[in-house]
C-alpha positions in Angstrom: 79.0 101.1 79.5 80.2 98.6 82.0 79.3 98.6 85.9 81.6 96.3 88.3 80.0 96.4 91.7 82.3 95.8 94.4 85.6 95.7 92.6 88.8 97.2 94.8 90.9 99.9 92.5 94.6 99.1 93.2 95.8 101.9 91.1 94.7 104.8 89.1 97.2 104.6 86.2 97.8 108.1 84.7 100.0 110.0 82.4 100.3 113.5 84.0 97.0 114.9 84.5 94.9 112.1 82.9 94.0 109.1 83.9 94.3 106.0 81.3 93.5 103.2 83.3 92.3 102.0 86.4 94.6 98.8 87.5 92.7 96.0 89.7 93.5 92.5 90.6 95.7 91.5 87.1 93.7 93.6 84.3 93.6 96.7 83.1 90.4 98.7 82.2 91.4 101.1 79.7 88.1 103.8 78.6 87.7 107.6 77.3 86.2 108.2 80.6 85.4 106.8 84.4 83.2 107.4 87.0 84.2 106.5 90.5 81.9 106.4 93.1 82.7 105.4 96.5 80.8 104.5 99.3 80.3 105.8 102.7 82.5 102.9 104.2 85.3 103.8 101.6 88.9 104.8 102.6 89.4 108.1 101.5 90.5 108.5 98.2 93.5 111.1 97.3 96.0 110.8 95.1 99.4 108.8 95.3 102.4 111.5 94.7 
């Protein structure tokens, strides 16, 4: 398990329903499973159609 504190998501990748990375600055984080937690000062999150 990895924790980055403070790291801006520029993009959920996914393949249909599931997610199978999460894109941010120029890498990749590719994992089984993810856990996003956002703050109270966050931008809502909602998906990108």
């Amino acid at each position: 398990m990895t924790f980055r504190f403070n790291t801006p998501v520029d993009q959920l990748l996914r393949e249909g329903n599931r997610i199978y990375g999460v894109k941010y600055s120029n890498e990749v984080i590719k994992a089984d499973s993810y856990v996003i937690a956002l703050s109270s000062r966050s931008v809502p999150a909602r998906p990108r159609c």
